[in-house]
Biopython code that builds the backbone (N, CA, C, O; Angstrom):
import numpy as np
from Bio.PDB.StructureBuilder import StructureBuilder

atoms = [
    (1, "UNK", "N", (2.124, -3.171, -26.097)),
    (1, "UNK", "CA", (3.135, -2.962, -25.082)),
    (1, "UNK", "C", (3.184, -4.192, -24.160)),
    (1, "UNK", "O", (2.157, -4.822, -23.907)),
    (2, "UNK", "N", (4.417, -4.538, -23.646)),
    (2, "UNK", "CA", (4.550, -5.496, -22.640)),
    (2, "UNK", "C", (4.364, -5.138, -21.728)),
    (2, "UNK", "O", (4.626, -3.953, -21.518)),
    (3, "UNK", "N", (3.929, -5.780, -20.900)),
    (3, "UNK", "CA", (3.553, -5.780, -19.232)),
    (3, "UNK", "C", (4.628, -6.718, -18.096)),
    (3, "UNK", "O", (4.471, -6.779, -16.876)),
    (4, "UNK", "N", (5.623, -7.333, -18.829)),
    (4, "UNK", "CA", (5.693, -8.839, -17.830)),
    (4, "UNK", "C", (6.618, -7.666, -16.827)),
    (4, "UNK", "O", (6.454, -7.831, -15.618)),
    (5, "UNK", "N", (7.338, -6.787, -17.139)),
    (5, "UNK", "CA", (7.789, -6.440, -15.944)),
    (5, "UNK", "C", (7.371, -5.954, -14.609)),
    (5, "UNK", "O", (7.894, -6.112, -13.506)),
    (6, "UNK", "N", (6.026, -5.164, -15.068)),
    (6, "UNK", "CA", (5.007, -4.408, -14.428)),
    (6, "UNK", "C", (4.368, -5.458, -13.440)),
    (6, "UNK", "O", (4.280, -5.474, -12.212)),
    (7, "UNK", "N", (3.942, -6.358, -14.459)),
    (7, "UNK", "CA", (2.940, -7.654, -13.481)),
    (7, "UNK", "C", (4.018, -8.468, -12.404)),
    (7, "UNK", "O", (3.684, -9.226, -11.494)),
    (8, "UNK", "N", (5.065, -8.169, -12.701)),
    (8, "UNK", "CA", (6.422, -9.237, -12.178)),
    (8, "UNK", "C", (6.666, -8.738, -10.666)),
    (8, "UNK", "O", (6.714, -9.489, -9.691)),
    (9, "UNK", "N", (6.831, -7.149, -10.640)),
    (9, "UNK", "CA", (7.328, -6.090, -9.945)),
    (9, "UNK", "C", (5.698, -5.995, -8.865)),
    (9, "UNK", "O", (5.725, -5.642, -7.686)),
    (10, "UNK", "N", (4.527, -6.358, -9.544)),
    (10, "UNK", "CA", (3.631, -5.873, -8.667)),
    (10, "UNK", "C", (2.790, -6.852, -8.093)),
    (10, "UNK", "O", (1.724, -6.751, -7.486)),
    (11, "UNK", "N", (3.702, -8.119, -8.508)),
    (11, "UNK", "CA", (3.187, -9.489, -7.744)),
    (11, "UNK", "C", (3.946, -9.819, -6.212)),
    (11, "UNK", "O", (3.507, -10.395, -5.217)),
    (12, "UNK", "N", (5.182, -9.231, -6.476)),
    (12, "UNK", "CA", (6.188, -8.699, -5.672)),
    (12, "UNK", "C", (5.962, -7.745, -4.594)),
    (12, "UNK", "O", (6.331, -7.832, -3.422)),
    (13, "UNK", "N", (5.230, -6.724, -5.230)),
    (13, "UNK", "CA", (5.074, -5.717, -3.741)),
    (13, "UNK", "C", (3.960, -6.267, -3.546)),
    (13, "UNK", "O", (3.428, -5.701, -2.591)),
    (14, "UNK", "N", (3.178, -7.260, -4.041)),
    (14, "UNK", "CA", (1.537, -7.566, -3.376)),
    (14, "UNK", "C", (1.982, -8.514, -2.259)),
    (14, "UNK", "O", (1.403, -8.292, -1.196)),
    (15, "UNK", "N", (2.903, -9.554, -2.238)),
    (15, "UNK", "CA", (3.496, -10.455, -1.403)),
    (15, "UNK", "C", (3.857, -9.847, -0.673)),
    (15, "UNK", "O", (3.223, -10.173, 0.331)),
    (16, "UNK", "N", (4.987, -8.547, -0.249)),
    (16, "UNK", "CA", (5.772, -8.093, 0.547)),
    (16, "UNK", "C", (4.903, -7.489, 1.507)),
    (16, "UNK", "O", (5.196, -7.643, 2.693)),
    (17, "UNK", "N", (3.166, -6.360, 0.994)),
    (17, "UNK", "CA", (2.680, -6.065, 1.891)),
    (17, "UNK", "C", (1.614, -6.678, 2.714)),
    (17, "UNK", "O", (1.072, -6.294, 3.750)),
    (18, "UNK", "N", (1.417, -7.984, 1.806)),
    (18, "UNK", "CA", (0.924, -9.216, 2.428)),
    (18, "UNK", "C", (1.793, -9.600, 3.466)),
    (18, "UNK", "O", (1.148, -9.764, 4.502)),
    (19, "UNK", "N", (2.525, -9.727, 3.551)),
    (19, "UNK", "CA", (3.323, -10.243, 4.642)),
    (19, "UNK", "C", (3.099, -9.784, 5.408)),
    (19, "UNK", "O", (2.440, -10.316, 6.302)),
    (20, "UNK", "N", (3.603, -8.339, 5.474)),
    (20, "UNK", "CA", (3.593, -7.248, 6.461)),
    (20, "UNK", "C", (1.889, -7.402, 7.320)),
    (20, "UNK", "O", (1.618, -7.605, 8.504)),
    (21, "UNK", "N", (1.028, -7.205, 6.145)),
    (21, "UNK", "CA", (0.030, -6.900, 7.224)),
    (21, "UNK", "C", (-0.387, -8.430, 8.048)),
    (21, "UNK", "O", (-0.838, -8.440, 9.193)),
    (22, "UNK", "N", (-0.172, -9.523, 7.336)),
    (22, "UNK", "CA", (-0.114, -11.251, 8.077)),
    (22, "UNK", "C", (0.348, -11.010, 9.580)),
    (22, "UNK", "O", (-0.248, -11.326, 10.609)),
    (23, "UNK", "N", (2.007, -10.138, 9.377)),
    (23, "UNK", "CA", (2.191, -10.277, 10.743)),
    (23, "UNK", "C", (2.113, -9.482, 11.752)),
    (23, "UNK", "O", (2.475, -9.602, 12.923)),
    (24, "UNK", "N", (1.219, -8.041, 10.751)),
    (24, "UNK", "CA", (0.724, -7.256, 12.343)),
    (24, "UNK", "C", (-0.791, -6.765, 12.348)),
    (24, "UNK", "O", (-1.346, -5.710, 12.656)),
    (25, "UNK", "N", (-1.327, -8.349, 11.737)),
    (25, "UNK", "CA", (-2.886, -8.246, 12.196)),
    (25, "UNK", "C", (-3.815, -7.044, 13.361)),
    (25, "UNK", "O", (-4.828, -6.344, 13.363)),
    (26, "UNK", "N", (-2.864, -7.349, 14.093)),
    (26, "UNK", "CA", (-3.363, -7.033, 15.626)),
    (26, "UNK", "C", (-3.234, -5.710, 15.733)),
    (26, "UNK", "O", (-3.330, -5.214, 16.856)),
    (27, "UNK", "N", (-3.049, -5.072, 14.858)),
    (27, "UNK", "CA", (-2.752, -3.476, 14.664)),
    (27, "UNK", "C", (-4.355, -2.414, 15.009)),
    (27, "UNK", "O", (-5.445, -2.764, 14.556)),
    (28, "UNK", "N", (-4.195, -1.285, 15.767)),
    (28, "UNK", "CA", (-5.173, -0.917, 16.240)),
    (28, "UNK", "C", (-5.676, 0.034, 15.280)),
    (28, "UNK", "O", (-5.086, 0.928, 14.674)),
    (29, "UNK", "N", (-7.581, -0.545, 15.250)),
    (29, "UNK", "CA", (-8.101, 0.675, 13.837)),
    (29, "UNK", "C", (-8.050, 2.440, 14.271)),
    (29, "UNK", "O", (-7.527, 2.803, 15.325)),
    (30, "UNK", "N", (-8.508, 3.161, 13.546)),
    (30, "UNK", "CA", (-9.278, 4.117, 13.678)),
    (30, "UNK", "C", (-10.028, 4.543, 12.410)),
    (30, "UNK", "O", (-9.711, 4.261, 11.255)),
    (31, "UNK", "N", (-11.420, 5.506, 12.954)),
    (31, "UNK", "CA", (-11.927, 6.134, 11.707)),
    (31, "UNK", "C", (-11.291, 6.931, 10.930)),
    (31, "UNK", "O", (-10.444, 7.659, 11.448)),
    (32, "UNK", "N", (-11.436, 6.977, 10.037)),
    (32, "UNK", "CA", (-11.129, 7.898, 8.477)),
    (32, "UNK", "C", (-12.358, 9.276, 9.279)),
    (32, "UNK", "O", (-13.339, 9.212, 10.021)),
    (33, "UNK", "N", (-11.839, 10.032, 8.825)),
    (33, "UNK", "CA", (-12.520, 11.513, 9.030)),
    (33, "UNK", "C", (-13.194, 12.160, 7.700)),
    (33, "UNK", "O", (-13.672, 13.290, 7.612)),
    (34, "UNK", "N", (-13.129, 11.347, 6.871)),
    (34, "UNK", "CA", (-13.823, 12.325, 5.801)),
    (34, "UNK", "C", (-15.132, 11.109, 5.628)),
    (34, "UNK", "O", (-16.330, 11.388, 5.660)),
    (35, "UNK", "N", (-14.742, 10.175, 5.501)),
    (35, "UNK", "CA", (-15.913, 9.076, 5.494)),
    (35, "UNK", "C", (-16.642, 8.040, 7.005)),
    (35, "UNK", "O", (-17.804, 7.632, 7.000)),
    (36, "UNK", "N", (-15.741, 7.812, 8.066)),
    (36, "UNK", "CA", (-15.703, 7.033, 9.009)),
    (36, "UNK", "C", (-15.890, 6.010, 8.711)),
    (36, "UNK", "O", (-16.855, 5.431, 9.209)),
    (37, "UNK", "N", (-15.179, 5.443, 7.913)),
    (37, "UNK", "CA", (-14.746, 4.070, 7.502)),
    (37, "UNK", "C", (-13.512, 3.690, 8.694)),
    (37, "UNK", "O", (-12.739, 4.395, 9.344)),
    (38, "UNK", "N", (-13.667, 2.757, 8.645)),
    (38, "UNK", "CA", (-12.223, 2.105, 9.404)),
    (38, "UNK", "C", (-11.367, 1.730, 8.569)),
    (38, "UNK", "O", (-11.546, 1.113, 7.519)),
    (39, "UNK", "N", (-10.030, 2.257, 9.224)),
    (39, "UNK", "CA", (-8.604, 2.625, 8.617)),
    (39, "UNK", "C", (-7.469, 2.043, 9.767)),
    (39, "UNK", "O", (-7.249, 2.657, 10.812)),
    (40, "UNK", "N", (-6.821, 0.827, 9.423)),
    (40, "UNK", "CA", (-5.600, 0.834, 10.623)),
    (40, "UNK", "C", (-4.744, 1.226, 10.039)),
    (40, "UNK", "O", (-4.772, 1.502, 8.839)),
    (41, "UNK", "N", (-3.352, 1.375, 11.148)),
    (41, "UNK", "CA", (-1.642, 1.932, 11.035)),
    (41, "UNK", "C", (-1.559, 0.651, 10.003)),
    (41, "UNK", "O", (-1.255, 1.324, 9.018)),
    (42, "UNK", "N", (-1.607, -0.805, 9.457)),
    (42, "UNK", "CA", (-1.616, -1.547, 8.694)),
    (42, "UNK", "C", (-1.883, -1.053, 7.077)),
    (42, "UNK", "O", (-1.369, -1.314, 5.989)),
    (43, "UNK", "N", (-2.691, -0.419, 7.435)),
    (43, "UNK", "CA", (-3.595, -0.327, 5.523)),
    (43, "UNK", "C", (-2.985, 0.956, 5.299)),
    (43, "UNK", "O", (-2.992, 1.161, 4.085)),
    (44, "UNK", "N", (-2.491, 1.855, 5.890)),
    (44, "UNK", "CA", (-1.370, 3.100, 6.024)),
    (44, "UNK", "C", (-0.167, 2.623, 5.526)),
    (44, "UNK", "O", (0.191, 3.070, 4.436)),
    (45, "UNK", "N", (0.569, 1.769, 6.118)),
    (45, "UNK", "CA", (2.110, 1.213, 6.439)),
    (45, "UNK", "C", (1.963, 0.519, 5.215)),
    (45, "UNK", "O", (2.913, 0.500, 4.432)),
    (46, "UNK", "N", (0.500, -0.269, 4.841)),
    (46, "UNK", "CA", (1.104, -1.341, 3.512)),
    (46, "UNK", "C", (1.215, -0.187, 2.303)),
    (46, "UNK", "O", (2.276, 0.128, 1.763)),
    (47, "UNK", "N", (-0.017, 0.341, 2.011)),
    (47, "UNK", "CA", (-0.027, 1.241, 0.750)),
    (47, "UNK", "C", (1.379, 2.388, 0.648)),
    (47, "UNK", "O", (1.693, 2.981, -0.384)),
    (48, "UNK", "N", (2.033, 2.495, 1.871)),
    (48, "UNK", "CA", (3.307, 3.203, 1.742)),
    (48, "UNK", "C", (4.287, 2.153, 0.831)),
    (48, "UNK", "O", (4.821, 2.212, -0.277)),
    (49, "UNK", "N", (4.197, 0.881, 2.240)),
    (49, "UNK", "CA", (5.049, 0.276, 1.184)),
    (49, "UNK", "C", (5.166, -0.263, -0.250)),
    (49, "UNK", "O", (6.056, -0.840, -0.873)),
    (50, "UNK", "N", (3.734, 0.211, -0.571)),
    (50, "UNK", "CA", (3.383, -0.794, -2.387)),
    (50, "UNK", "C", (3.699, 1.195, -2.734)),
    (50, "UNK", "O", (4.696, 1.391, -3.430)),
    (51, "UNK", "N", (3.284, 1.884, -2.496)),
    (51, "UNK", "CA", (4.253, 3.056, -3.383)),
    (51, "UNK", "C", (4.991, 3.204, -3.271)),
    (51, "UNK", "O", (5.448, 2.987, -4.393)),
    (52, "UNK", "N", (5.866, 3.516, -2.613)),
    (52, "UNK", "CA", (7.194, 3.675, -2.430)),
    (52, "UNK", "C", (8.022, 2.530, -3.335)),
    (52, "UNK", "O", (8.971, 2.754, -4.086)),
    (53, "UNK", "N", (7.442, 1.345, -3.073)),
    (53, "UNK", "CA", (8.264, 0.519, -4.265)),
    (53, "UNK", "C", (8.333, 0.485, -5.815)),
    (53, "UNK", "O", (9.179, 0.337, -6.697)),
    (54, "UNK", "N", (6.632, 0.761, -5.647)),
    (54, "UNK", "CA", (6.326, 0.901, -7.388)),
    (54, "UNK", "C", (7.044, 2.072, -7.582)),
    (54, "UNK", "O", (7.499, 2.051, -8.726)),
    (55, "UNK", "N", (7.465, 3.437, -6.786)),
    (55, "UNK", "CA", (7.439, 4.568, -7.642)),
    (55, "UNK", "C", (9.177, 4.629, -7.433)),
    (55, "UNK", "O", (9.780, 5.601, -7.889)),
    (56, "UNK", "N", (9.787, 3.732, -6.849)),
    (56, "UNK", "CA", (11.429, 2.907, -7.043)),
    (56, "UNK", "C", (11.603, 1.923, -8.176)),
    (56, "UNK", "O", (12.739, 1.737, -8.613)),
    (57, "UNK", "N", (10.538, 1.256, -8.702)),
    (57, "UNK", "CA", (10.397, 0.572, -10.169)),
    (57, "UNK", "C", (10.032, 1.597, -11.662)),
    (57, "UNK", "O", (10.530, 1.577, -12.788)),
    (58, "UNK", "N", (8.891, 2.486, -11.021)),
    (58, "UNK", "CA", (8.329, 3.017, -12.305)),
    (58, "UNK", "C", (8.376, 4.251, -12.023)),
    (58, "UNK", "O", (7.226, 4.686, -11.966)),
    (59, "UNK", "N", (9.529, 5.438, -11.710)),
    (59, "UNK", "CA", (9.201, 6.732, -11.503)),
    (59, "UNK", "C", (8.779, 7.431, -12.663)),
    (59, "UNK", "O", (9.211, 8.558, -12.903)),
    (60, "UNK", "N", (8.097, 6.943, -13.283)),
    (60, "UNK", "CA", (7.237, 8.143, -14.422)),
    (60, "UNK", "C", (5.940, 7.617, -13.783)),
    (60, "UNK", "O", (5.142, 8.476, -13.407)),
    (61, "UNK", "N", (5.679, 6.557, -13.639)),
    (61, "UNK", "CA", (4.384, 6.070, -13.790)),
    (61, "UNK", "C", (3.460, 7.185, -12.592)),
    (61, "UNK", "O", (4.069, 7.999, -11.897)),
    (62, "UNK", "N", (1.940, 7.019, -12.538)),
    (62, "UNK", "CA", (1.479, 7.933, -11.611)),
    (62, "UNK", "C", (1.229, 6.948, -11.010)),
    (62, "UNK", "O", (1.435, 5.889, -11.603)),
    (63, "UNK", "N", (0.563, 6.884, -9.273)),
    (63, "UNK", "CA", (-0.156, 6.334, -8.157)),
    (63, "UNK", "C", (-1.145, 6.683, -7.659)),
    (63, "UNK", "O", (-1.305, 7.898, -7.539)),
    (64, "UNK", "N", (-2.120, 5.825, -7.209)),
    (64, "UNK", "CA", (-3.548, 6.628, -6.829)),
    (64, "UNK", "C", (-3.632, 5.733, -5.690)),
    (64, "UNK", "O", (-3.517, 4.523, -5.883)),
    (65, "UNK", "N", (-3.852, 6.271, -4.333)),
    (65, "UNK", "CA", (-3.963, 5.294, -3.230)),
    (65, "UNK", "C", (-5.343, 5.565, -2.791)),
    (65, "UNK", "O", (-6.137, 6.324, -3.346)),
    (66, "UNK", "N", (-5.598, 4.655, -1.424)),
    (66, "UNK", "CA", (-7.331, 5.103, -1.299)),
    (66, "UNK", "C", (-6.399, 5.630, 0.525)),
    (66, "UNK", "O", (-6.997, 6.619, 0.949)),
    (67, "UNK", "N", (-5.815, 5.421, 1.021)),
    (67, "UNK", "CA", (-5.325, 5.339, 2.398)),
    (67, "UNK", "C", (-5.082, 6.793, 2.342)),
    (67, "UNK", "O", (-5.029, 7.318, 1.230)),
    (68, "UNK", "N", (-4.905, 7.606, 3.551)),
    (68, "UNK", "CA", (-4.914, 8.953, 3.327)),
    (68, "UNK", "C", (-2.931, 8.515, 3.724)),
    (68, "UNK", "O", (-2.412, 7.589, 4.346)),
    (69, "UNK", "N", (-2.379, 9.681, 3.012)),
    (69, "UNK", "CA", (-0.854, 9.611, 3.577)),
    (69, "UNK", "C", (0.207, 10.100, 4.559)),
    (69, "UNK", "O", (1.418, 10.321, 4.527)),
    (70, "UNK", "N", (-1.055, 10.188, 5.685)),
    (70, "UNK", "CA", (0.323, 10.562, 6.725)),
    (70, "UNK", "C", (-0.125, 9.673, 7.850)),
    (70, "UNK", "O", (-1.291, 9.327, 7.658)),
    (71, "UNK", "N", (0.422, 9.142, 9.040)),
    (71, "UNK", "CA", (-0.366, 8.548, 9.963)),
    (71, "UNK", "C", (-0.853, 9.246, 11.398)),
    (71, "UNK", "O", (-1.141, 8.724, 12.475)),
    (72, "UNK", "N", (-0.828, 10.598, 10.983)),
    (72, "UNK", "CA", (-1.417, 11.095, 12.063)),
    (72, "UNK", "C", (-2.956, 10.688, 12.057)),
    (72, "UNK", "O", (-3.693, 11.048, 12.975)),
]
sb = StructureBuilder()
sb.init_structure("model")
sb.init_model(0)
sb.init_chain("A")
sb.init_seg("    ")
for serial, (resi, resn, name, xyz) in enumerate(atoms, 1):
    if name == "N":
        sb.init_residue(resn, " ", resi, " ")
    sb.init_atom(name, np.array(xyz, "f"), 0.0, 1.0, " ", f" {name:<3s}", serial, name[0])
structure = sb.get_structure()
């Protein structure tokens, strides 16, 4: 099976949420509640935006994020 579209599409959302988080570094953390790891509105906001795109490229495909998905 080919990949070039997959790798094409996800070099793409890796740049876009690179960006994003480049320009709001300064974003304030908090702990994760099931582990107390630190989690910012950044690592929330990017993994939305890398699914939401992939699953606008590949709606069959599945997604597995590590970020929990809501930002409360």
């Amino acid at each position: 099976m080919d990949y070039t579209r997959e790798v094409e599409v996800a070099k793409a959302v890796a740049v876009m949420a690179g960006d994003y988080a480049l320009q709001n570094i300064a974003a304030e953390s908090r702990a994760k509640a099931c582990d107390n790891s630190i989690v910012t509105d950044i690592d929330v906001n990017a993994q939305k935006m890398i699914v939401d795109s992939l699953r606008k490229a590949f709606p069959t495909y599945g997604i597995i994020g590590e970020e929990p998905e809501d930002n409360s």
